[in-house]
PDB file of N, CA, C and O in Angstrom:
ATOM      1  N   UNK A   1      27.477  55.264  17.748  1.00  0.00           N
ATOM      2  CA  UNK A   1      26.586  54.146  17.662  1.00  0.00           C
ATOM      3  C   UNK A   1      25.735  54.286  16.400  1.00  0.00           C
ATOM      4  O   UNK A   1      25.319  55.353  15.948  1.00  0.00           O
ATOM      5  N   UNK A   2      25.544  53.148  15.924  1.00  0.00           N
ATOM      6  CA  UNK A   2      24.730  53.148  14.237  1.00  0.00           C
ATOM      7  C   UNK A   2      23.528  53.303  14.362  1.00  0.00           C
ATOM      8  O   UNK A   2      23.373  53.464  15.573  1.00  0.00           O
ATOM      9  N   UNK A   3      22.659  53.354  13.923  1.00  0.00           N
ATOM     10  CA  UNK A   3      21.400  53.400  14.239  1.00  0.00           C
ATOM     11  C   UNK A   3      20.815  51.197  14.141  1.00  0.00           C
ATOM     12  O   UNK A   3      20.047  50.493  14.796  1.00  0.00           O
ATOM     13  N   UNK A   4      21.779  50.957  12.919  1.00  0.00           N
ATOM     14  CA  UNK A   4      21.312  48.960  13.260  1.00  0.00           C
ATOM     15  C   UNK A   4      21.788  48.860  14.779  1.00  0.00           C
ATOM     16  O   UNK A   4      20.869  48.370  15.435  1.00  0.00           O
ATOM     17  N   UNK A   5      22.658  49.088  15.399  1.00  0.00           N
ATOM     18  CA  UNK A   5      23.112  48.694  16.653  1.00  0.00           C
ATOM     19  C   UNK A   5      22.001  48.848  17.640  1.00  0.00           C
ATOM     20  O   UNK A   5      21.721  47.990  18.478  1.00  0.00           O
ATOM     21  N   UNK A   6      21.283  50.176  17.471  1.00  0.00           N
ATOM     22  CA  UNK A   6      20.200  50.312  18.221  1.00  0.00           C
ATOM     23  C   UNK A   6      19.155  49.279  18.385  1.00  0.00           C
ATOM     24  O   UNK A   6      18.347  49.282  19.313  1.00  0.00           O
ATOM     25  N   UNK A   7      19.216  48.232  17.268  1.00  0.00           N
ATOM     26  CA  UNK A   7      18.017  47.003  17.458  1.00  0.00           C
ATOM     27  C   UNK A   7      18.494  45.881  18.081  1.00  0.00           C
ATOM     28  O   UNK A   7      19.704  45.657  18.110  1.00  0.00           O
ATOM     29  N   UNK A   8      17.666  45.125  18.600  1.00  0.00           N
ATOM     30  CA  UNK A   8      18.584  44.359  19.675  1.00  0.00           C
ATOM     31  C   UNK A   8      18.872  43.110  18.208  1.00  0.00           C
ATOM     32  O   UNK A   8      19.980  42.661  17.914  1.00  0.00           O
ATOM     33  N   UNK A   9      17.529  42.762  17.472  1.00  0.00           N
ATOM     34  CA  UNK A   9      18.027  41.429  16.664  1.00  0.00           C
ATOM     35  C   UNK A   9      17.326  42.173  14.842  1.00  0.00           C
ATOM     36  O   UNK A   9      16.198  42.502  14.476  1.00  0.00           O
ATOM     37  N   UNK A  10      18.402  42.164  14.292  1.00  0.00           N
ATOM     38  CA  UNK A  10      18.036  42.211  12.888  1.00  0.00           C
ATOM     39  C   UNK A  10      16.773  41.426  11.955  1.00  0.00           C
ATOM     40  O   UNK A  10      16.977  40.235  12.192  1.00  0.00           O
ATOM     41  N   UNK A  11      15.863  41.491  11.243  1.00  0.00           N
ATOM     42  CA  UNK A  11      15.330  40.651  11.081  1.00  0.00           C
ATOM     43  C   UNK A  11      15.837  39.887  10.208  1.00  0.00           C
ATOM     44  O   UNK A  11      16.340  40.497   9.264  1.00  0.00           O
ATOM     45  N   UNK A  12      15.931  38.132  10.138  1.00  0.00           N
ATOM     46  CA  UNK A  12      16.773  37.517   9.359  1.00  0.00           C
ATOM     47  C   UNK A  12      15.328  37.153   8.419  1.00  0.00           C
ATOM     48  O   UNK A  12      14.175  37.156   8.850  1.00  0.00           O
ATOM     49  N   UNK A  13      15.778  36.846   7.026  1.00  0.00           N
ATOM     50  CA  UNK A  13      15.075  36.483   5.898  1.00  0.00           C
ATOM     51  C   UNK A  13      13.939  35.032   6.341  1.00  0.00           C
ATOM     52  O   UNK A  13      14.463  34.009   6.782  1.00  0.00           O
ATOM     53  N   UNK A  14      12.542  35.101   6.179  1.00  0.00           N
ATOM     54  CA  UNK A  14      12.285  34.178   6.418  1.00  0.00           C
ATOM     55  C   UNK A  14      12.897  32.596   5.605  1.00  0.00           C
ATOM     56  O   UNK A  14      13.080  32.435   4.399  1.00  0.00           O
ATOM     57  N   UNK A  15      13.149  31.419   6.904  1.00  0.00           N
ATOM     58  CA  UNK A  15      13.683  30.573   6.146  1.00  0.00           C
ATOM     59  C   UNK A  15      12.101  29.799   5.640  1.00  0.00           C
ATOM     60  O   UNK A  15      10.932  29.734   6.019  1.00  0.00           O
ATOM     61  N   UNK A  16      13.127  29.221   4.365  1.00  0.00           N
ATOM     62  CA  UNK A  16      11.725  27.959   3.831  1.00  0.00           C
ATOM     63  C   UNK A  16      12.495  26.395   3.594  1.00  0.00           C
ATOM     64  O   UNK A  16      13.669  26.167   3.300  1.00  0.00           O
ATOM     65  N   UNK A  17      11.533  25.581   3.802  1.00  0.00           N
ATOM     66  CA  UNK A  17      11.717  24.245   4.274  1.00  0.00           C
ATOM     67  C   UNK A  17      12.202  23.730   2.723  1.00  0.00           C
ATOM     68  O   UNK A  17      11.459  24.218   1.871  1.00  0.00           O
ATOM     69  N   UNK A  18      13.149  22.959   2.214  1.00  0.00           N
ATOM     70  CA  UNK A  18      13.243  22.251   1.152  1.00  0.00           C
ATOM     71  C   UNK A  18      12.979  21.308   0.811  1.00  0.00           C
ATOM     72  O   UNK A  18      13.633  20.267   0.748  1.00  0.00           O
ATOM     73  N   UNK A  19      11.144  21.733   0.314  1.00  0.00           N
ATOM     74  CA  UNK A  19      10.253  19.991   0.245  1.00  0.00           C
ATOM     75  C   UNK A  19      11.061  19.454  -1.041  1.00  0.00           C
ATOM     76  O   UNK A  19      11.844  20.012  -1.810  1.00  0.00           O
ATOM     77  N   UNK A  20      10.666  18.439  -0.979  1.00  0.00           N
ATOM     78  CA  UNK A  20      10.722  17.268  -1.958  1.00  0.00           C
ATOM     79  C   UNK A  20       9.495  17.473  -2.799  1.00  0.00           C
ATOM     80  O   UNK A  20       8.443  17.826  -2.267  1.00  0.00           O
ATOM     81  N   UNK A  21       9.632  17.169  -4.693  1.00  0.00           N
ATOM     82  CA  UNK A  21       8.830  16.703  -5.230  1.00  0.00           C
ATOM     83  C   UNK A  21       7.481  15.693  -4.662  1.00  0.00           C
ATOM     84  O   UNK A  21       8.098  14.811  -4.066  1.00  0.00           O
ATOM     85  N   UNK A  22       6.376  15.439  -4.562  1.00  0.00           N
ATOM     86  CA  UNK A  22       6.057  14.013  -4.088  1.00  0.00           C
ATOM     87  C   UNK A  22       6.074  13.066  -5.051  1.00  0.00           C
ATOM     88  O   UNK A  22       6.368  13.695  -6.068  1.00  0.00           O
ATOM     89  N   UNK A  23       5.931  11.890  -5.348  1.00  0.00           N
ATOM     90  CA  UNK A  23       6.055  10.808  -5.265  1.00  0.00           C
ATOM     91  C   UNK A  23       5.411  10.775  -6.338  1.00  0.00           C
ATOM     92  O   UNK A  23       4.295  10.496  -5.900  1.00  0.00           O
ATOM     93  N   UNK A  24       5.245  10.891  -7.910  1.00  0.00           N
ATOM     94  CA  UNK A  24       3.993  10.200  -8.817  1.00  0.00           C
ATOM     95  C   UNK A  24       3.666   9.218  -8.208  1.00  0.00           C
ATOM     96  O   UNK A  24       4.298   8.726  -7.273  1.00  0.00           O
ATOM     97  N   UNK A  25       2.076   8.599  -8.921  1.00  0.00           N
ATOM     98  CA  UNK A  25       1.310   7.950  -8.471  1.00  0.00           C
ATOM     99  C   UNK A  25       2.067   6.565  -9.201  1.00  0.00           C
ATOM    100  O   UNK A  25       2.465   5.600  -8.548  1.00  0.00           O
ATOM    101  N   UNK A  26       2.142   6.660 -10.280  1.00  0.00           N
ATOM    102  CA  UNK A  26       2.666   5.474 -10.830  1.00  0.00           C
ATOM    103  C   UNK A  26       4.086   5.365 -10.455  1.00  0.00           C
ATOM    104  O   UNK A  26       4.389   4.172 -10.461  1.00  0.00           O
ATOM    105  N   UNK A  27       5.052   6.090 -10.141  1.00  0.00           N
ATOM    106  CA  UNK A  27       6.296   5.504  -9.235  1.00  0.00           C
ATOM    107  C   UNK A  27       5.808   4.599  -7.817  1.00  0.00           C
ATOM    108  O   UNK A  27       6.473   3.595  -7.567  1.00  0.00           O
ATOM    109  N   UNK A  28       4.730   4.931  -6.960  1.00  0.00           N
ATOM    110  CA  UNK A  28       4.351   4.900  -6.082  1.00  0.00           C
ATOM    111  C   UNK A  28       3.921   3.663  -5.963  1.00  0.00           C
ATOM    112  O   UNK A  28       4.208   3.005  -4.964  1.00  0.00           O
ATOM    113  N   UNK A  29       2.951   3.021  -7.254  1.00  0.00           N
ATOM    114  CA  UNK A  29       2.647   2.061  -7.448  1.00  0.00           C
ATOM    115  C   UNK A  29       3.586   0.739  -7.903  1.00  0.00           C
ATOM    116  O   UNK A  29       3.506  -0.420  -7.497  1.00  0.00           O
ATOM    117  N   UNK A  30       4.539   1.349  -8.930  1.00  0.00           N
ATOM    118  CA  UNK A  30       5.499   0.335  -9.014  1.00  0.00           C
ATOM    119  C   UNK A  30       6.134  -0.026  -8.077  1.00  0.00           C
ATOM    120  O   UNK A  30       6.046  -1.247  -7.944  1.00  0.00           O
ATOM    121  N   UNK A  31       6.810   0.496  -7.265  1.00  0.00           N
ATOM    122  CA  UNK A  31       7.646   0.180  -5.997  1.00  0.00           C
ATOM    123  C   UNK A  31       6.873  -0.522  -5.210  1.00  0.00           C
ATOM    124  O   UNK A  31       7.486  -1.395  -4.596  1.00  0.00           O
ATOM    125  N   UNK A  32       5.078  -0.419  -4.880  1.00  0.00           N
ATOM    126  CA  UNK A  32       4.547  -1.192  -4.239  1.00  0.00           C
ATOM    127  C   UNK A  32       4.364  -2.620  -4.836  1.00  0.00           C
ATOM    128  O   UNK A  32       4.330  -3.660  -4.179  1.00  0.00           O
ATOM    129  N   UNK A  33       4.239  -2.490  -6.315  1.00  0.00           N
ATOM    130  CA  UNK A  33       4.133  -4.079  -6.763  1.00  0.00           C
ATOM    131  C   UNK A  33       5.744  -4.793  -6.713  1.00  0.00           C
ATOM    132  O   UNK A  33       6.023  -5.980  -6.884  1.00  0.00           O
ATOM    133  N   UNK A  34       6.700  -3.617  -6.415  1.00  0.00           N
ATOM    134  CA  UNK A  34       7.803  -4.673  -6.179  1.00  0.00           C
ATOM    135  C   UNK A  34       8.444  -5.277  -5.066  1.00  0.00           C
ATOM    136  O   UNK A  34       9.417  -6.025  -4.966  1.00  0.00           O
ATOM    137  N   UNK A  35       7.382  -4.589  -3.973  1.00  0.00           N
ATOM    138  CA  UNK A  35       7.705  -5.349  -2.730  1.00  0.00           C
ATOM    139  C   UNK A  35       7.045  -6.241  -2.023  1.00  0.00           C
ATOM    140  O   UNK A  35       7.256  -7.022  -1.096  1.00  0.00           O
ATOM    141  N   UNK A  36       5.689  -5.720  -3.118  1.00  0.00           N
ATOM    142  CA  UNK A  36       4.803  -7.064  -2.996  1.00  0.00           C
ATOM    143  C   UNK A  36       5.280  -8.795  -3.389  1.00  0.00           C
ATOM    144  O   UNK A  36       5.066  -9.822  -2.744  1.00  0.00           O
ATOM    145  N   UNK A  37       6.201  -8.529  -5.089  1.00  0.00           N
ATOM    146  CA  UNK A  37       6.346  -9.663  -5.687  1.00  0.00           C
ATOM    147  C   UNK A  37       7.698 -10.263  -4.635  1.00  0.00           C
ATOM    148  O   UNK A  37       8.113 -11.352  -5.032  1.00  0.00           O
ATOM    149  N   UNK A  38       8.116  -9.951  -3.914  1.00  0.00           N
ATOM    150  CA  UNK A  38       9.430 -10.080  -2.883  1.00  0.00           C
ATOM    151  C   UNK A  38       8.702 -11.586  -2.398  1.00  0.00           C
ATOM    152  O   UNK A  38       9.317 -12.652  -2.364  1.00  0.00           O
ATOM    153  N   UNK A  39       7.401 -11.425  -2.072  1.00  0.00           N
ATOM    154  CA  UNK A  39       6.275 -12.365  -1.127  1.00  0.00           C
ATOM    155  C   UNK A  39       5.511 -12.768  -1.712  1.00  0.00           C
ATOM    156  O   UNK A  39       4.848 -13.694  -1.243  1.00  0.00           O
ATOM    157  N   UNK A  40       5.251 -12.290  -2.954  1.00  0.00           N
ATOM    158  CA  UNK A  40       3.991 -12.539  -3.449  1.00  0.00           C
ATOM    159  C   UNK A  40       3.433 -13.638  -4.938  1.00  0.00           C
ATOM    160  O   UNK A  40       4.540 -13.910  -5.401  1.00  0.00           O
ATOM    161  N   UNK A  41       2.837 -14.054  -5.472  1.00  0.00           N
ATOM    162  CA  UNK A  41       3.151 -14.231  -6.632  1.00  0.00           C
ATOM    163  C   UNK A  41       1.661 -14.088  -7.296  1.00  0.00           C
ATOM    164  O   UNK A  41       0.743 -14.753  -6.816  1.00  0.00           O
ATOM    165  N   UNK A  42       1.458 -13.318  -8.273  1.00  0.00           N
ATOM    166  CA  UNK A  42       0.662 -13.005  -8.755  1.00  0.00           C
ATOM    167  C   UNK A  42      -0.227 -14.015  -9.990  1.00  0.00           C
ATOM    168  O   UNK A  42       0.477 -14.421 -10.915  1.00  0.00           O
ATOM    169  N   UNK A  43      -1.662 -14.394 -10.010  1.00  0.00           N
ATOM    170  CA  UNK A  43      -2.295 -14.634  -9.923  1.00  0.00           C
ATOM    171  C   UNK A  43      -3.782 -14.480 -11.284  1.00  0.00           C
ATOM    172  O   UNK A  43      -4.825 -13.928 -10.935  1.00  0.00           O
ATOM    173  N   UNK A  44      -3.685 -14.828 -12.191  1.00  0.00           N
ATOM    174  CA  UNK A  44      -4.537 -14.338 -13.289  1.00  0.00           C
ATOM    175  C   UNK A  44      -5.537 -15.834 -13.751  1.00  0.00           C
ATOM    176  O   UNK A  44      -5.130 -16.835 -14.339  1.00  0.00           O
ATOM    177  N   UNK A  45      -6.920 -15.544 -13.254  1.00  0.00           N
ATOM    178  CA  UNK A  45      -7.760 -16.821 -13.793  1.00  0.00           C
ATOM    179  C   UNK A  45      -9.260 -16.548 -13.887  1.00  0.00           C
ATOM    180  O   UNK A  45      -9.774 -15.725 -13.129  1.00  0.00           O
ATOM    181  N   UNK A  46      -9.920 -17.162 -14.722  1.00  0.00           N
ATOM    182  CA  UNK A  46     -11.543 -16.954 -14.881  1.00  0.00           C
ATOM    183  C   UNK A  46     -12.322 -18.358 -14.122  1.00  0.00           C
ATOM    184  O   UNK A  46     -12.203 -19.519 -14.514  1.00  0.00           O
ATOM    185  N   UNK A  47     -12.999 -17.966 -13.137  1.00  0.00           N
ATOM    186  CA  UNK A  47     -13.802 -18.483 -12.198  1.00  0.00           C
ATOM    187  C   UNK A  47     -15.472 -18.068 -12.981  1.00  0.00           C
ATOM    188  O   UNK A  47     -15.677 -16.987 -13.534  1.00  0.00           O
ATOM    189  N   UNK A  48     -16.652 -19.327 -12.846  1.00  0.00           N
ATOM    190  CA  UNK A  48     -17.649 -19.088 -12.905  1.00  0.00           C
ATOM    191  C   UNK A  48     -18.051 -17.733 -12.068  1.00  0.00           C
ATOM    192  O   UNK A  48     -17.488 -17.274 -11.074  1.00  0.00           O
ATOM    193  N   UNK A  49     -19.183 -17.240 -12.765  1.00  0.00           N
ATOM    194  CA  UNK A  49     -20.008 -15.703 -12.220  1.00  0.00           C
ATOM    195  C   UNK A  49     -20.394 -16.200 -10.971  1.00  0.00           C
ATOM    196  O   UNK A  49     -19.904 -15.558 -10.041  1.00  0.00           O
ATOM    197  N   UNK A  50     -21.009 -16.999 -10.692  1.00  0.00           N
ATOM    198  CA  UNK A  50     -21.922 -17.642  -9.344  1.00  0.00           C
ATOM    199  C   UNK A  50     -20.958 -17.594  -8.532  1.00  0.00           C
ATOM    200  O   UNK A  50     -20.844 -16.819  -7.582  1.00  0.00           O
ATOM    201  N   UNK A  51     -19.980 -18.695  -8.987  1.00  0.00           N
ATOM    202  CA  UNK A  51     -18.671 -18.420  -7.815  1.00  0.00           C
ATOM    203  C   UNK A  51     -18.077 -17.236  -7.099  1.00  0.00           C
ATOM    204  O   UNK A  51     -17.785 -17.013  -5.925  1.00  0.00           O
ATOM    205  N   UNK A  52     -17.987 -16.405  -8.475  1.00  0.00           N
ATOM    206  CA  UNK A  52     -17.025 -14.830  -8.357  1.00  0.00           C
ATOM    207  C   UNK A  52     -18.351 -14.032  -7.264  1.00  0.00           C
ATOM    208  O   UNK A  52     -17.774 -13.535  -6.297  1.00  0.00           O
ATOM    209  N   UNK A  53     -19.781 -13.818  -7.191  1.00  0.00           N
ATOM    210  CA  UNK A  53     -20.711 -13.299  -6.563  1.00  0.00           C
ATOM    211  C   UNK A  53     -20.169 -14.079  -5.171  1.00  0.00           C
ATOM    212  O   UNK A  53     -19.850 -13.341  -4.239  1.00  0.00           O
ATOM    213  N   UNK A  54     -20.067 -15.314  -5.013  1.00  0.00           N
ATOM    214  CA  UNK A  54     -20.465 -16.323  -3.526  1.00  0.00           C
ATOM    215  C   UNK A  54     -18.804 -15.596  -2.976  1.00  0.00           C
ATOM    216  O   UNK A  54     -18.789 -15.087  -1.856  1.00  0.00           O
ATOM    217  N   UNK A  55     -17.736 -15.594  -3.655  1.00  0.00           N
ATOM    218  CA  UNK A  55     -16.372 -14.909  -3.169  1.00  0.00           C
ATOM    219  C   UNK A  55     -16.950 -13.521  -2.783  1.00  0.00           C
ATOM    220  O   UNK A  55     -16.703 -13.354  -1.589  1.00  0.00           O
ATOM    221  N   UNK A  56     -17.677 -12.360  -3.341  1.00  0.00           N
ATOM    222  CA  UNK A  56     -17.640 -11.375  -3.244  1.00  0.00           C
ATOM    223  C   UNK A  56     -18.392 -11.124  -1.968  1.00  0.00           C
ATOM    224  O   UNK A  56     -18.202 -10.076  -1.351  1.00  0.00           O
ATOM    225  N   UNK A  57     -19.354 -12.160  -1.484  1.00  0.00           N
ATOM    226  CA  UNK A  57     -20.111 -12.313  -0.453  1.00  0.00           C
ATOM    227  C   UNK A  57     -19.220 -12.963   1.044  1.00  0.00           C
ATOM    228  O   UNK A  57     -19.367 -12.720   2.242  1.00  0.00           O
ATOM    229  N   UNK A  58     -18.402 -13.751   0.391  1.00  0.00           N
ATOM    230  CA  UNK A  58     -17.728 -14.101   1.474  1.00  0.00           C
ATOM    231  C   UNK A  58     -16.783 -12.931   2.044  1.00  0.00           C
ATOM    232  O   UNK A  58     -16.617 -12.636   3.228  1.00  0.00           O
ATOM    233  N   UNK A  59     -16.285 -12.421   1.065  1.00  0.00           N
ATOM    234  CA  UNK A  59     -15.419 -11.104   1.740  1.00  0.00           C
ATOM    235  C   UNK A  59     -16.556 -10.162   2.403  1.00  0.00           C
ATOM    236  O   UNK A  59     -16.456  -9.828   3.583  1.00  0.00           O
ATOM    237  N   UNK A  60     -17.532  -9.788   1.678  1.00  0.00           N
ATOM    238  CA  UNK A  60     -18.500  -8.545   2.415  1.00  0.00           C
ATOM    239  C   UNK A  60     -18.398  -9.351   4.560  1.00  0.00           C
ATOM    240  O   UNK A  60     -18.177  -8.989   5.716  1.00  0.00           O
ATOM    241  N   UNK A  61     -18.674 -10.292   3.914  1.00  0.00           N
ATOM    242  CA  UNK A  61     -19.244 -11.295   5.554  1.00  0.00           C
ATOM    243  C   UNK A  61     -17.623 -11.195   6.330  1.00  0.00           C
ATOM    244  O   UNK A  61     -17.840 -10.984   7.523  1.00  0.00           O
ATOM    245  N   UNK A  62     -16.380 -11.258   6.121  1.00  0.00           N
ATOM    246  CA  UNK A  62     -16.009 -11.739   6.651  1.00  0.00           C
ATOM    247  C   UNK A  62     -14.611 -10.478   6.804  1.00  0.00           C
ATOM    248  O   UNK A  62     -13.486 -10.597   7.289  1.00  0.00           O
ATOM    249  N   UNK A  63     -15.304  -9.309   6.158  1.00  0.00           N
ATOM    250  CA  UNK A  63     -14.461  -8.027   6.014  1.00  0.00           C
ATOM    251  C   UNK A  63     -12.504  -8.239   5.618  1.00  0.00           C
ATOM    252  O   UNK A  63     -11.439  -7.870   6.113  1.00  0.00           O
ATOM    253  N   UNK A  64     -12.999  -9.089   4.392  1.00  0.00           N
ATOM    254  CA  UNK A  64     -11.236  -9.394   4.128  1.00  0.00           C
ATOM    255  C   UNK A  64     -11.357  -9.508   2.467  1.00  0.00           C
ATOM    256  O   UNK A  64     -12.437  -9.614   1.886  1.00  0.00           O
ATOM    257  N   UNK A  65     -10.174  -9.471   1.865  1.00  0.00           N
ATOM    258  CA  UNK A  65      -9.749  -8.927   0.246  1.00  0.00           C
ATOM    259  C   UNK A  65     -10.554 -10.393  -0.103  1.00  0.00           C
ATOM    260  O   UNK A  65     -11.300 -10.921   0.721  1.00  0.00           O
ATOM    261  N   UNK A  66     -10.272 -10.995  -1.521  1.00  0.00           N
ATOM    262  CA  UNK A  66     -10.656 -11.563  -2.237  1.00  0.00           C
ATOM    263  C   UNK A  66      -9.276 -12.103  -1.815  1.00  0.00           C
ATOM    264  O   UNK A  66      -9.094 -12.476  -0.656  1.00  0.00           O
ATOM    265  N   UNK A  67      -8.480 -12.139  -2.574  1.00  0.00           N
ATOM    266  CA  UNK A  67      -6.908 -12.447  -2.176  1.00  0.00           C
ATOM    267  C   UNK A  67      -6.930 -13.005  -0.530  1.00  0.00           C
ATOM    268  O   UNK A  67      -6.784 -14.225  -0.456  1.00  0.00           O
ATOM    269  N   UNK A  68      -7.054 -12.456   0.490  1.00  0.00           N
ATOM    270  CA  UNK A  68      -7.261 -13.424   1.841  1.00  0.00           C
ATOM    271  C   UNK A  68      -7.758 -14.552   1.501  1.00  0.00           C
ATOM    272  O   UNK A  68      -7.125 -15.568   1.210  1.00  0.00           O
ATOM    273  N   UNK A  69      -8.970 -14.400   1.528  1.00  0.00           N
ATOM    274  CA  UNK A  69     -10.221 -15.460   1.391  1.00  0.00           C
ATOM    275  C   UNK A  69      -9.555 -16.713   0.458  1.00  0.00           C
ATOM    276  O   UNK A  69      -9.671 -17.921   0.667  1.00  0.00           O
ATOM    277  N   UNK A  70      -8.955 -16.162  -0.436  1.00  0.00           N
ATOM    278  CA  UNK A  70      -8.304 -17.601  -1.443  1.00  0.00           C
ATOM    279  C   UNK A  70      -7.000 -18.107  -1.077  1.00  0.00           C
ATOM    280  O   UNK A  70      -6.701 -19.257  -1.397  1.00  0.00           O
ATOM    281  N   UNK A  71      -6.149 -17.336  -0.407  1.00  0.00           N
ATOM    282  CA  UNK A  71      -5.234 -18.059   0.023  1.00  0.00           C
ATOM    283  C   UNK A  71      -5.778 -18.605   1.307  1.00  0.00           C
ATOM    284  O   UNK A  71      -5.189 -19.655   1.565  1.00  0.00           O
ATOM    285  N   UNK A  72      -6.628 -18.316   2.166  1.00  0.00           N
ATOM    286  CA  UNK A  72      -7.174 -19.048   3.152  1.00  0.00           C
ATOM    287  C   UNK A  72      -7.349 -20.656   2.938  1.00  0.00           C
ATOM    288  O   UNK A  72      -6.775 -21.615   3.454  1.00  0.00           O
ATOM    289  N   UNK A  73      -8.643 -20.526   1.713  1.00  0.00           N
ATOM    290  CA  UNK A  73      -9.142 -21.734   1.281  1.00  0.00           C
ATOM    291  C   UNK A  73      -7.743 -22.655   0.465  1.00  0.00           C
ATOM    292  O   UNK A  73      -7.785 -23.881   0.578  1.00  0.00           O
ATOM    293  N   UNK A  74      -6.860 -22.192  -0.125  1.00  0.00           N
ATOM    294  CA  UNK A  74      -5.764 -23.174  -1.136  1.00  0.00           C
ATOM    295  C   UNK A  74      -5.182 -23.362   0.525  1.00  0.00           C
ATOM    296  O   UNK A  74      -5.150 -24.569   0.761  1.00  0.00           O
ATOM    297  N   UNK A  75      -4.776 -22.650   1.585  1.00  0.00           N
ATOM    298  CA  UNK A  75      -4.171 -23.172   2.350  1.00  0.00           C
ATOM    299  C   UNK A  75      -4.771 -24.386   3.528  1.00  0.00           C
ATOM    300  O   UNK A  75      -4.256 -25.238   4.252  1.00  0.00           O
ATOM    301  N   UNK A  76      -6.166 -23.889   3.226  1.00  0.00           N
ATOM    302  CA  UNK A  76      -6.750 -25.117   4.181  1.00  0.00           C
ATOM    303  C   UNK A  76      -7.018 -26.353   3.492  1.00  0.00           C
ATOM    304  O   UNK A  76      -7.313 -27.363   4.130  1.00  0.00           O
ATOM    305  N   UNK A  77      -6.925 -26.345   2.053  1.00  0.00           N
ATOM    306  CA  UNK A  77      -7.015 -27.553   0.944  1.00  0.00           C
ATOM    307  C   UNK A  77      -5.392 -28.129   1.613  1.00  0.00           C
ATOM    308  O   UNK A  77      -5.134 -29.162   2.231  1.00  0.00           O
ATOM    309  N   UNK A  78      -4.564 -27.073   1.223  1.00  0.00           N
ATOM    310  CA  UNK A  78      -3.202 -27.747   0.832  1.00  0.00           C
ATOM    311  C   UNK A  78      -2.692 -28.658   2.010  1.00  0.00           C
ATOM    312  O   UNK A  78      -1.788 -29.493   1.979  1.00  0.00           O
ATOM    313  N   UNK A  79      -3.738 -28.173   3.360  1.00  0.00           N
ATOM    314  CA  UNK A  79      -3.141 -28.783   4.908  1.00  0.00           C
ATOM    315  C   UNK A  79      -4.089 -29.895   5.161  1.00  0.00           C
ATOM    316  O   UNK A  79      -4.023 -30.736   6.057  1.00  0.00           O
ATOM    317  N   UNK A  80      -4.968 -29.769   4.245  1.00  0.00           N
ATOM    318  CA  UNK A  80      -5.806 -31.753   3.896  1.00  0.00           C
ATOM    319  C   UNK A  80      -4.929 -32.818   3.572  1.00  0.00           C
ATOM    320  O   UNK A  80      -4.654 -33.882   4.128  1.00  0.00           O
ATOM    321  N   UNK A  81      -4.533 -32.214   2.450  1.00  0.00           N
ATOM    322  CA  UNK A  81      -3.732 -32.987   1.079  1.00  0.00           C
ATOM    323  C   UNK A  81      -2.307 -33.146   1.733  1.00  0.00           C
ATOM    324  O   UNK A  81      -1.414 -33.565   0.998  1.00  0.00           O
ATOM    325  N   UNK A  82      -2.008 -32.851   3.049  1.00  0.00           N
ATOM    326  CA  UNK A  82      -0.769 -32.701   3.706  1.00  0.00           C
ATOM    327  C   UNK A  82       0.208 -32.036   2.800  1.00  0.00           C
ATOM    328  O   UNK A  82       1.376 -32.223   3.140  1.00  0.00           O
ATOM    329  N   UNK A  83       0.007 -31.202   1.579  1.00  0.00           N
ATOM    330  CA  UNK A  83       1.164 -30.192   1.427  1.00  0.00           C
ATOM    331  C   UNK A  83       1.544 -28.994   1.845  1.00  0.00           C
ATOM    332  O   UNK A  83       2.203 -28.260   1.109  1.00  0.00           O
ATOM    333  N   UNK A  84       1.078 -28.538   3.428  1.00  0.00           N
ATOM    334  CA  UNK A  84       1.938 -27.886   3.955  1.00  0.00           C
ATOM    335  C   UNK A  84       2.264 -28.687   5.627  1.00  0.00           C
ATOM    336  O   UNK A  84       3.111 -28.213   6.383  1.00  0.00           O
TER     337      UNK A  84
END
């Protein structure tokens, strides 16, 4: 008899898990603006200061993005004007 035989279990090498790189931040981000634009359509305009403050107030009040709040309002215009 060997003297290894004498142990009931050999010790095997600890195993290690094969992480993945993570994710850069800017990969992370592109992929999110491209599943956004799937739904989305993006949006670039200058609004009076008074206005941009009375928006910034309406979101504080009503705990929702800037982006909610305006598609809210174009959608409750657009269901006046019967275009939706």
């Amino acid at each position: 008899m060997s003297p290894r035989d004498s142990v009931t279990s050999a010790p095997e090498k600890k195993r290690t898990r094969n992480r993945e790189q993570p994710t850069p931040d800017k990969e992370r981000v592109r992929a999110y603006k491209a599943r956004k634009r799937e739904t989305h359509k993006a949006l670039s305009l200058f609004i009076r200061s008074d206005l941009k403050e009375a928006l910034i107030k309406l979101c504080e009040l009503e705990g929702t993005t800037q982006a909610e709040v305006l598609e809210t309002l174009i959608e409750a215009q657009a269901r006046n004007k019967g275009l939706l």
